[in-house]
C-alpha positions, 0 to 999 in steps of 0.5 A: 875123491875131491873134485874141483867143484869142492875145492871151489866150494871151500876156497869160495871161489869159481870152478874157473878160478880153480881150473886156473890154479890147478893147471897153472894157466890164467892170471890169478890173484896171489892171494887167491892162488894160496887160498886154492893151493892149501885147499888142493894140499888138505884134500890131496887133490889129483887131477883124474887124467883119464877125464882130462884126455876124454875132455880134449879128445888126445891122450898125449900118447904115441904108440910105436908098433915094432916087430921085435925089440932090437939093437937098433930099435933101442938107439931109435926109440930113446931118441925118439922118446926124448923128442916126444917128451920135448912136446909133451908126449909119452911114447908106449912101444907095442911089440907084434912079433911078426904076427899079423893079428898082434899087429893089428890089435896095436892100431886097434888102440888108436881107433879106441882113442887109447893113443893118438898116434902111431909110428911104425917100425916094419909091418906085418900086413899089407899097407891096404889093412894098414891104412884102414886105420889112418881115419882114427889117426895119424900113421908114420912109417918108416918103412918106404911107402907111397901112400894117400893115408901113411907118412913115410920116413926112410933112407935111399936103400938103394944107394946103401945096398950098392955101397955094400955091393961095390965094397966087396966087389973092390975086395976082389969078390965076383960070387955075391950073394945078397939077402932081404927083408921084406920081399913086398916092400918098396926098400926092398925092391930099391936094395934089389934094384941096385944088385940088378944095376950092379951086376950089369955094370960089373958083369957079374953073375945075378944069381937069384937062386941063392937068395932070400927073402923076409929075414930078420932074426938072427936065429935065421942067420944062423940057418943061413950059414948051415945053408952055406957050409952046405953048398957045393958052390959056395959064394964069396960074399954075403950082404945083409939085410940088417946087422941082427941077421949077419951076426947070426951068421957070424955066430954060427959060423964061429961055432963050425970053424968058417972063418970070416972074411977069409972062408966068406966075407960077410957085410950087415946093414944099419951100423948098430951097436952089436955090429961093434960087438961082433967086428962086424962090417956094415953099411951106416 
């Protein structure tokens, strides 16, 4: 392959000159430019990118680690991806499917300078492995964390989840259940606290018992409406911890004649497309 030592021999130029040409940066006399670009053209000269990264120590790649490829991760990666590409970067998305061991194998690409940083959706492992990996660069989350080492970028759950709350309690509903994310983090202790400050100030019943914790999927929706045609006291009203689960339970629940909001009012959270798809009402 040509290198710029050889477009240098045969322009009968400096290796500078040619760096100049080549990445557009520095004056060069026109003349001199031609010479150097037919030299480029003839040999079909293509800058090795790999070396150009080893030489300024970044990749100009940001990695983004999710779970699953969701509806609303597809409204978040384009737009996230579209400012990226406004600085310069590419944006590679490193799905974990919930596995620990996945998980940590996307922040192994940072420490092997494969990607220059990494913004989390929600993760796998406690923050304290996470952090580990801040040393080799730069961590954003958007989960809710207070840490030295991770960026956090997140919305006030617990005013998002006490919308949904007073929603339904305004429609007249007493027997509430909510379900969650995450039992460990920060948001969900925030959407957790909002149903224990809601209860008191409505004098309703909290009951734990009927809760769940770490639900994501809508296959787990879908269990969860079986759960609810099971029980002999069933609650009225169900809140969500994304749009994904809720419509789980809506499908399920189509499926075995409950109908909804009439049998169990049902409200998601986060407002995506698919929440449009299905009637669904949700927390923006």
């Amino acid at each position: 392959m040509s290198n710029i030592n050889e477009i240098a021999k045969l322009a009968g130029v400096s290796r500078a000159t040619v760096s100049r040409v080549i990445n557009s940066k520095g004056y060069v006399k026109e003349e001199t430019r031609q010479k150097v670009q037919k030299v480029v053209d003839d040999l079909d000269y293509t800058p090795n990118q790999n070396a150009i990264y080893l030489k300024n120590g970044e990749t100009k790649t940001i990695g983004l680690v999710s779970p699953d490829f969701s509806d609303i991760l597809s409204h978040f990666l384009s737009s996230f991806a579209t400012i990226a590409k406004k600085y310069g970067y590419q944006v590679t998305l490193l799905l974990t499917d919930y596995h620990q061991e996945s998980e940590i194998e996307a922040f192994q690409k940072l420490k092997q300078k494969q990607i220059d940083g990494i913004f989390q959706i929600v993760r796998s492992n406690e923050w304290e492995v996470i952090e580990k990996y801040s040393k080799y660069g730069p961590i954003v989350t958007w989960q809710r964390v207070t840490s030295p080492k991770i960026e956090s970028v997140f919305m006030d759950h617990y005013e998002g989840f006490k919308l949904g709350l007073d929603h339904l309690y305004e429609k007249g509903h007493r027997e509430i259940v909510p379900f969650f994310g995450i039992e460990k983090s920060l948001n969900t202790v925030a959407r957790y606290k909002a149903w224990q400050d809601f209860c008191q100030e409505k004098g309703v019943a909290l009951q734990a018992e009927k809760s769940r914790y770490n639900l994501h999927t809508s296959t787990e929706g879908r269990e969860l409406a079986r759960w609810w045609e099971a029980e002999k006291e069933k609650p009225t009203a169900l809140l969500f911890p994304t749009d994904n689960v809720a419509v789980g339970f809506l499908a399920e629940a189509r499926e075995r004649g409950i109908s909804v909001p009439k049998d169990v009012a049902v409200v998601g959270f986060d407002n995506s497309s698919i929440a449009e798809l299905f009637n669904l009402t949700t927390i923006d």
